[in-house]
VEXDREN-2710 file (C-alpha; in Angstrom, 1 decimal):
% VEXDREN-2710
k/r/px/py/pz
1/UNK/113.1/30.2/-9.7
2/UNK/110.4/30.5/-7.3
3/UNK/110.9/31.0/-3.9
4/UNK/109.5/28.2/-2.2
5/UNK/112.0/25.8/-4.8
6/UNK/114.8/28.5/-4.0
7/UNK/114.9/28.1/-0.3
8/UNK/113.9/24.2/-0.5
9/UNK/116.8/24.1/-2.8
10/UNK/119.3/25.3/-0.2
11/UNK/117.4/24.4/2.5
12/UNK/119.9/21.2/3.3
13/UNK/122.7/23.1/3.2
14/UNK/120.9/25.9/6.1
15/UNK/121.9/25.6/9.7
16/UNK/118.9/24.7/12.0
17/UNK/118.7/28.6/13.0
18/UNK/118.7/29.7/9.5
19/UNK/116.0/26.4/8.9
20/UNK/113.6/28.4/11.5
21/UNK/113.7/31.5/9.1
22/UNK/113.5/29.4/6.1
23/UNK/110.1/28.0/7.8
24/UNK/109.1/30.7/8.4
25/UNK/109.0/32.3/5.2
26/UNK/107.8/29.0/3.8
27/UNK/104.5/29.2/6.1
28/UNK/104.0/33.1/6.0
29/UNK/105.1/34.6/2.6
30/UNK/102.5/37.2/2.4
31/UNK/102.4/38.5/5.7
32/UNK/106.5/38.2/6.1
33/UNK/106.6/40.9/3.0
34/UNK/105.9/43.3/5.7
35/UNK/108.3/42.5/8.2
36/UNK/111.3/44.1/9.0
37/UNK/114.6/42.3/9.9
38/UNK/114.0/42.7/13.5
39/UNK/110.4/41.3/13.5
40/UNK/111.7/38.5/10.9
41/UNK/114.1/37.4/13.7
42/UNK/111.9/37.9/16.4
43/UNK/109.2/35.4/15.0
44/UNK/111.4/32.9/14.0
45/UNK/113.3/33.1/17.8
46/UNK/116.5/34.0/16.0
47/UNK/118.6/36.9/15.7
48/UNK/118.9/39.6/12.9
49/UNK/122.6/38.1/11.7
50/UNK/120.8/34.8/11.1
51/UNK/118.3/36.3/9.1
52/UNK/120.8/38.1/7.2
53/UNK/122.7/34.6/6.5
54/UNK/120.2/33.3/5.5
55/UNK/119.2/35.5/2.8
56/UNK/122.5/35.7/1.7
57/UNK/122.6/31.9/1.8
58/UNK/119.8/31.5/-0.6
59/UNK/121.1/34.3/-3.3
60/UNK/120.2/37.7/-2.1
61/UNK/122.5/40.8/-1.2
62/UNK/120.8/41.4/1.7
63/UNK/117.4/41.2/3.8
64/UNK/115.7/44.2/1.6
65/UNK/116.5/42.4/-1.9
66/UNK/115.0/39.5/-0.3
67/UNK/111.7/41.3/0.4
68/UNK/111.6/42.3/-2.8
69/UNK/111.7/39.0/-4.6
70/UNK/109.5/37.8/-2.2
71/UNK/106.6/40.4/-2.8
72/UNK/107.1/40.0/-6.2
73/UNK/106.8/36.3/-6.3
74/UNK/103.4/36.6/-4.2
75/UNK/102.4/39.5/-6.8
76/UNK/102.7/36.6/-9.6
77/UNK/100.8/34.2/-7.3
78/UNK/97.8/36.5/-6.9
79/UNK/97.2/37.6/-10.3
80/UNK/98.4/33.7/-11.6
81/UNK/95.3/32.8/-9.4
82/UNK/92.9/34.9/-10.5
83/UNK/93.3/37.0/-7.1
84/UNK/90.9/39.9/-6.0
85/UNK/87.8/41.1/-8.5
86/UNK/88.3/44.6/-9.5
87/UNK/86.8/47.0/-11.7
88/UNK/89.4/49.2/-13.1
89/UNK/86.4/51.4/-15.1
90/UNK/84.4/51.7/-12.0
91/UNK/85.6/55.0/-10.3
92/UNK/83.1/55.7/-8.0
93/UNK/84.4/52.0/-6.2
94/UNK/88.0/53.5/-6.7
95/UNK/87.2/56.6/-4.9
96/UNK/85.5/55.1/-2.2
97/UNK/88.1/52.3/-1.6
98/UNK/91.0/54.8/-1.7
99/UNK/88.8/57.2/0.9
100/UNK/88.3/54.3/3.1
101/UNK/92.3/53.2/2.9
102/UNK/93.2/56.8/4.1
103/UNK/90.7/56.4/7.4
104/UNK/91.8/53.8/8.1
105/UNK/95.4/54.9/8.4
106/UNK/94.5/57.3/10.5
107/UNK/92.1/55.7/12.4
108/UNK/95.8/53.2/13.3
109/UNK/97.6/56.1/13.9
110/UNK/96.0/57.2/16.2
111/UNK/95.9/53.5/17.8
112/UNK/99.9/53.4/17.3
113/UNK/99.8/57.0/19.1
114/UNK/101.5/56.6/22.3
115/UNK/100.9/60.2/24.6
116/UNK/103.6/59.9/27.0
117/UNK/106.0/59.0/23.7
118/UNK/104.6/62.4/22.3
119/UNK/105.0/64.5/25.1
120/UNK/108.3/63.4/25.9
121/UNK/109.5/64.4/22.1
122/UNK/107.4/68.0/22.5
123/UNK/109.1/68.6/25.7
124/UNK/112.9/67.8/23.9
125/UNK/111.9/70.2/21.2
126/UNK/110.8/72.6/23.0
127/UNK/114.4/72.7/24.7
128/UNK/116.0/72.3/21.5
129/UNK/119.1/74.6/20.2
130/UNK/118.7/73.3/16.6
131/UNK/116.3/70.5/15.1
132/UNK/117.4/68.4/12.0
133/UNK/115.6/66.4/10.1
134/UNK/116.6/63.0/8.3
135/UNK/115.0/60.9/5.9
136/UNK/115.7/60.1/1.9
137/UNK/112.9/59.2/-0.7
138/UNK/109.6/59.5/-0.3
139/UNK/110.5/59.9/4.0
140/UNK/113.1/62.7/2.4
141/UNK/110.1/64.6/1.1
142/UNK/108.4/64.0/4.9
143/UNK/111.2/65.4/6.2
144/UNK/111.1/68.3/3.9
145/UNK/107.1/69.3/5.1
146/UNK/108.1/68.4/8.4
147/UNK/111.1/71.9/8.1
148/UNK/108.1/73.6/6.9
149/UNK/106.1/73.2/9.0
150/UNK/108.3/73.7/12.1
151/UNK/109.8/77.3/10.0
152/UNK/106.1/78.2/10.0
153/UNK/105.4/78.6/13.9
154/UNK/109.2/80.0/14.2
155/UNK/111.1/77.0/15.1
156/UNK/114.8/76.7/13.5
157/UNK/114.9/73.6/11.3
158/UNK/116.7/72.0/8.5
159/UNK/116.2/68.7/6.0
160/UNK/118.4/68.8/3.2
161/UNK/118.5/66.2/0.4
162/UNK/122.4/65.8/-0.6
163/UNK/123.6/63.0/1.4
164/UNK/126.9/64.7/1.8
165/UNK/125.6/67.7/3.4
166/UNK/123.5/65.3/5.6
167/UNK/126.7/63.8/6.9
168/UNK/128.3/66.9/7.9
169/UNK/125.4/68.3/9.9
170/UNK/125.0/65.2/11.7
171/UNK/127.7/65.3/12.9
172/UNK/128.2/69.1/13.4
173/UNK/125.1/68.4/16.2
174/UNK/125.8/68.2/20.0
175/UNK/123.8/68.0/23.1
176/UNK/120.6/69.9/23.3
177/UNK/120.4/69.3/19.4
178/UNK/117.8/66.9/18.5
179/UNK/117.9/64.7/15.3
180/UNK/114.3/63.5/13.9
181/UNK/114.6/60.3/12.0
182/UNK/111.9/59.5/9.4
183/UNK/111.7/55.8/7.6
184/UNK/109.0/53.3/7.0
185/UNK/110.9/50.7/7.4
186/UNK/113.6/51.5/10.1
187/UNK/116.0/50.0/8.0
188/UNK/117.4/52.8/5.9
189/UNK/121.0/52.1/5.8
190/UNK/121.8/56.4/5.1
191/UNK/119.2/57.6/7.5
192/UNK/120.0/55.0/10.3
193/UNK/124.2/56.0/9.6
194/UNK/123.1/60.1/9.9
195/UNK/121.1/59.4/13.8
196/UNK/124.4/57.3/14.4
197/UNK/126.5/59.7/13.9
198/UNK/124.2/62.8/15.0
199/UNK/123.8/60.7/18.8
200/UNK/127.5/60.1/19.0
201/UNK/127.9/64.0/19.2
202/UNK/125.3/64.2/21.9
203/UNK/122.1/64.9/20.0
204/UNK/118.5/63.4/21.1
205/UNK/117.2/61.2/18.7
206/UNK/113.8/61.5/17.5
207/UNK/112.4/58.1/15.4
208/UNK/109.5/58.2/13.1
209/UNK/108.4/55.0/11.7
210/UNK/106.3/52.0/11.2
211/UNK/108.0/49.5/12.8
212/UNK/108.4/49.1/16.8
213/UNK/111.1/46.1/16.2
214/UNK/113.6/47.7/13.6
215/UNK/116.9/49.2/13.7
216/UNK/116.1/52.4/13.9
217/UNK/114.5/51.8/17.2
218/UNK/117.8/50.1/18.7
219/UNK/119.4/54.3/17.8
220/UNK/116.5/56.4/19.1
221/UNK/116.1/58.1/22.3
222/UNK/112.3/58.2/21.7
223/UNK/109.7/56.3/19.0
224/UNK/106.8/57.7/17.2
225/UNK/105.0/54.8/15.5
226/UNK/102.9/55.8/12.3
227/UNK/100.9/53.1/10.3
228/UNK/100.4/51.7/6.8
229/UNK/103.2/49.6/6.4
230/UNK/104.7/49.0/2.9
231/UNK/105.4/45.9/1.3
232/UNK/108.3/46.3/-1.1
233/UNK/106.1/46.9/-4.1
234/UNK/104.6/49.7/-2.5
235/UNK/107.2/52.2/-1.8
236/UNK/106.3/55.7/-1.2
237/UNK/102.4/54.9/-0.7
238/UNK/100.4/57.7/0.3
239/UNK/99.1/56.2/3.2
240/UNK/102.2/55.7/4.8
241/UNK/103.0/59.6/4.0
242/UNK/99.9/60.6/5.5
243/UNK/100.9/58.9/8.7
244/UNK/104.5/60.4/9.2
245/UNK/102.6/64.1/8.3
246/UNK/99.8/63.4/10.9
247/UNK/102.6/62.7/13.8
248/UNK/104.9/65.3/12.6
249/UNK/101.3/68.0/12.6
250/UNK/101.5/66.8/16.7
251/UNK/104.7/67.5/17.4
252/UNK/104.0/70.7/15.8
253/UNK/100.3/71.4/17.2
254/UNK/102.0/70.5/20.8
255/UNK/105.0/72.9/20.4
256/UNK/102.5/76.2/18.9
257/UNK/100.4/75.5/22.4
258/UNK/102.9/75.5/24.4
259/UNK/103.7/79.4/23.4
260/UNK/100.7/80.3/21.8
261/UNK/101.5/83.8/21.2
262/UNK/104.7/83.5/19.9
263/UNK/103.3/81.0/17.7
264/UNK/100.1/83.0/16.5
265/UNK/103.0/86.1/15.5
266/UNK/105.7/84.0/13.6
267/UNK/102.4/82.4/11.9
268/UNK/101.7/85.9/11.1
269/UNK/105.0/87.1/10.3
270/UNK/105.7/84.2/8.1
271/UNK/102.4/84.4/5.7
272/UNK/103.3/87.6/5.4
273/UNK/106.6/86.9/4.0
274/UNK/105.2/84.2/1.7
275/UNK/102.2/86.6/0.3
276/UNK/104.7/89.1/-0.5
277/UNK/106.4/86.5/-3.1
278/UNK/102.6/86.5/-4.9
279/UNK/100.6/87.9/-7.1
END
C-alpha cells in the first residue's frame, strides 16, 4: 500500500493532532524524508509523542521505520516517473557531480559552523581528564578517526565499538570527563542512552550532528552542527562523513594551537611510533 492511501486509510480514525502530522506528510513527502522527529513535530505545531502515535497508528514501529517507507515510496515515485536524466556510462559527469556534492558540504559546514559553539567545546577539552567518544555505524567509524586523531597530538581518548563496553564507560565518566556524541540523525536510540548515562555521572556532553531540533540536542551541554543530511536510503553517505571529520579536524586544530609545542612533540613522538611498525 502506498502511503498517501495508508494514512488516508486511517486518517478518520487520527485525532486532530495526529491529522496535522498526517497533513503534513501528505503535503511534504519528499522533503519530510529528511526530518527528524523533533522537526516533524515542530512543523506540524505538535509534539514528538504525537508524532510517534501517529506512526504507530498507521502501521509502523516507530518514527525511523516510518521514514524508511516513506523514502522508499518517493524512490518508486521518481523512477515510476521517469525522474532525473542520468548517464550511468558518462564518468567524467559522475566525477564532476560527486566533486561538486563534496563542496558543497563543506561549503554548509562551514555555514552551520557556529565559533562561539566551537570554542566553548575546545575550551572543555582542553580541561578534560578523559574524552570518550560515542557513535555506532558509519558515526561509530567517525568516532573511531575522531580517537585518532585526538591520540595523534597527545590527547587521551577512547571509541570502542561493543556496545557493552560503551555502557560501562559511560557510565564510569564523572565531572571534568567529556562525552562526544556523533549521529546524523540525533536520534540514535544506543548513542543517545550512552550521553544519558555518561551526563548523569557528571560528564560534559559534546553533540555532533545534523540536526539542531533532535534528541540528541535536548542531552548535550554544547552542539556542533555538520551538514548533508541523510534520507533513509542514504545511510552512511560520504558527505555526511566528511562533515562530522571536518568539525572533529577543529576541535582538534583548536586544541594543537592552544599548546603548540606540546603538540608539534607528541606529533613527533607519535609518527615515530607508527614508522617503526613499517617497512
Amino acid at each position: 500500500m502506498e502511503m498517501n492511501d495508508r494514512i488516508n486509510t486511517y486518517f478518520p480514525s487520527l485525532t486532530k493532532s495526529e491529522q496535522k502530522v498526517a497533513l503534513c506528510v501528505l503535503e511534504r513527502p519528499a522533503d519530510i524524508i529528511y526530518f527528524s522527529v523533533t522537526e516533524l513535530a515542530d512543523f506540524a505545531g505538535t509534539g514528538e509523542t504525537t508524532v510517534m502515535r501517529f506512526c504507530r497508528k498507521i502501521g509502523f514501529k516507530g518514527y525511523q521505520d516510518f521514514r524508511l517507507s516513506l523514502a522508499q515510496n518517493q524512490t518508486y515515485r521518481k523512477t515510476d516517473t521517469g525522474g532525473e536524466n542520468t548517464d550511468p556510462d558518462n564518468e567524467h559527469d559522475i566525477i564532476r557531480m560527486v566533486y561538486h556534492n563534496m563542496l558543497d558540504i563543506l561549503h554548509s559546514s562551514m555555514g552551520l559552523l557556529d565559533r562561539s559553539e566551537l570554542g566553548r567545546a575546545i575550551a572543555c577539552l582542553e580541561q578534560a581528564c578523559y574524552v570518550q567518544f560515542f557513535g555506532v555505524g558509519a558515526s561509530g567509524i567517525s568516532a573511531q578517526d575522531a580517537k585518532n586523531r585526538f591520540l595523534r597530538i597527545g590527547r587521551r581518548a577512547e571509541a570502542v565499538a561493543d556496545g557493552h563496553i560503551q555502557s560501562m564507560m559511560a557510565v564510569s565518566m564523572k565531572p571534568g570527563d567529556v562525552a562526544i556524541g556523533i549521529s546524523v540523525s540525533g536520534s540514535t536510540l544506543d548513542t543517545n542512552d550512552m550521553l544519558h548515562k555518561a551526563k548523569q555521572n557528571g560528564a560534559t556532553i559534546i553533540a555532533i550532528t545534523n540536526y539542531a531540533k533532535s534528541p540528541i540536542t535536548s542531552i548535550a551541554d554544547i552542539v556542533l552542527l555538520t551538514a548533508g543530511k541523510e534520507a533513509p536510503m542514504e545511510g552512511g553517505s560520504i558527505g555526511a562523513k566528511i562533515s562530522q571529520l571536518f568539525v572533529i579536524d577543529l576541535l582538534c586544530e583548536g586544541l594543537a594551537r592552544k599548546h603548540t609545542s606540546h603538540t608539534k612533540l607528541m606529533k613527533e613522538k607519535t609518527a615515530r611510533a607508527v614508522i617503526e611498525r613499517s617497512y
